[in-house]
N, C-alpha and C positions, 0 to 999 in steps of 0.2 A: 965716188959719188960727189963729193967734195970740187974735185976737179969741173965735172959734169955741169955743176949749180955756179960755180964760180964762187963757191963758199970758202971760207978759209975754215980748217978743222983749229978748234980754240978748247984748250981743255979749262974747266976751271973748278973750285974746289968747291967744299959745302959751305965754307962762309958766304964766296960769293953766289951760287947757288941761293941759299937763304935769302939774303939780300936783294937778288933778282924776283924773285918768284914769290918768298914767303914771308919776308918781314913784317911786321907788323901783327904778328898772329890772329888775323883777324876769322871771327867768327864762320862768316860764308865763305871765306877759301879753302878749299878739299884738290887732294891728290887721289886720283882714280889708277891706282895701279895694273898694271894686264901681264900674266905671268903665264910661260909655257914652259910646264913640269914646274922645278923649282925656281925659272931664270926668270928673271925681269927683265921684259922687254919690251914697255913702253910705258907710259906714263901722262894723264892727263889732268892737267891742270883746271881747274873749275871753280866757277862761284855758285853758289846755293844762295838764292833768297825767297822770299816768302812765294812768289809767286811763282816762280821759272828758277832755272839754270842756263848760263852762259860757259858754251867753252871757252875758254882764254889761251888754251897752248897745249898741244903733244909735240912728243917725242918719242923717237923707239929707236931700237935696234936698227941697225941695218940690215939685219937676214931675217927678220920678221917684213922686209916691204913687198915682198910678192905676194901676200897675204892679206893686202888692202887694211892694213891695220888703221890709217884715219877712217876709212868705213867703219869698222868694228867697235874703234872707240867713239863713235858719235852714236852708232845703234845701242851700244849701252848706255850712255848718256841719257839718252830719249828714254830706253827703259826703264832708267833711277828715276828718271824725271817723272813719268806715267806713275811708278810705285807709287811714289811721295805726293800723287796726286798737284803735281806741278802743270801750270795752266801754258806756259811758253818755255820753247828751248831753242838758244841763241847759239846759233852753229861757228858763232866767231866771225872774222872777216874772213872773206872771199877775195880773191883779188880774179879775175879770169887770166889776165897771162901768166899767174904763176900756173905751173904745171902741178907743182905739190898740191892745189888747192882743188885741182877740177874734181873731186870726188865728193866736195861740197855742194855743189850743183845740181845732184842727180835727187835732193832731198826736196821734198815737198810738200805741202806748199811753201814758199818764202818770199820776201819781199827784197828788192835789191835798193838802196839808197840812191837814189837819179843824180844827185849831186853833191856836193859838201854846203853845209849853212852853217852860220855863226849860230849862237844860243839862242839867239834872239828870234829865229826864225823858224818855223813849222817845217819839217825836215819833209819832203816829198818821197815816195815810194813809188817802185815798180811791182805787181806780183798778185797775189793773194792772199790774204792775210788767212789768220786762223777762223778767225769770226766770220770772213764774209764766206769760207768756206762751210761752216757749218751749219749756214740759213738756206 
C-alpha cells in the first residue's frame, strides 16, 4: 500500500506518538477506538467542544480498508455528535485529489472553503450550510 501512495512506512514509538497527537492532555482531545472481536483496528482522533466535534485524524489497519472504515468512523462520529446533542461535525480536510479522502465527499450537507484567506479576512464558502438547510 505504501508503495502505491508513495508513502514511506515509518514506525514510531509512544512517546513519539504522544507527542504527535496527544500532548498537552488537553480537555477536548478524545481517541475514538473501533475494535473487531478483540483487535484494534483503527483509531480516531477527535476534538469535543461545547458546540460540535472535529475530526482531526484516523487510522487503521490495513485489512480492515475493504470495509470503508473512514465511512464508518465519521458515521459514528456524527452519532456521538447527535447523542451529546452537538449542533456541527467537522469532517476534517478534504483534499479532492487525494484518493484516501473521496469518501468525505459523499457526506452532506458541507461547505467547501473557495480559497485560503489571512485571519483578517471573512473566509468565503462553497455549499450549504447546516442552517440554510434547515429553513
Amino acid at each position: 500500500m505504501y508503495a502505491v501512495k508513495g508513502w514511506r512506512e515509518r514506525i514510531i514509538d509512544l512517546s513519539e506518538y504522544r507527542q504527535s497527537f496527544l500532548d498537552g492532555n488537553w480537555s477536548f482531545a478524545y481517541e475514538m477506538r473501533y475494535y473487531r472481536d478483540r483487535e484494534l483496528v483503527g483509531v480516531g482522533l477527535v476534538d469535543v467542544v461545547p458546540t460540535g466535534m472535529s475530526s482531526v485524524y484516523f487510522y487503521h489497519s490495513p485489512d480492515w480498508r475493504s470495509e470503508s472504515p473512514g465511512t464508518y468512523s465519521l458515521v459514528r462520529e456524527i452519532s456521538h455528535a447527535h447523542d451529546n446533542n452537538k449542533k456541527y461535525v467537522y469532517l476534517g480536510y478534504w483534499i479532492s485529489e487525494n484518493r484516501s479522502m473521496d469518501y468525505k465527499a459523499s457526506f452532506r450537507p458541507h461547505e467547501i472553503l473557495d480559497a485560503y484567506c489571512s485571519d483578517n479576512h471573512e473566509p468565503q464558502w462553497t455549499g450549504v450550510s447546516l442552517d440554510e438547510r434547515r429553513t
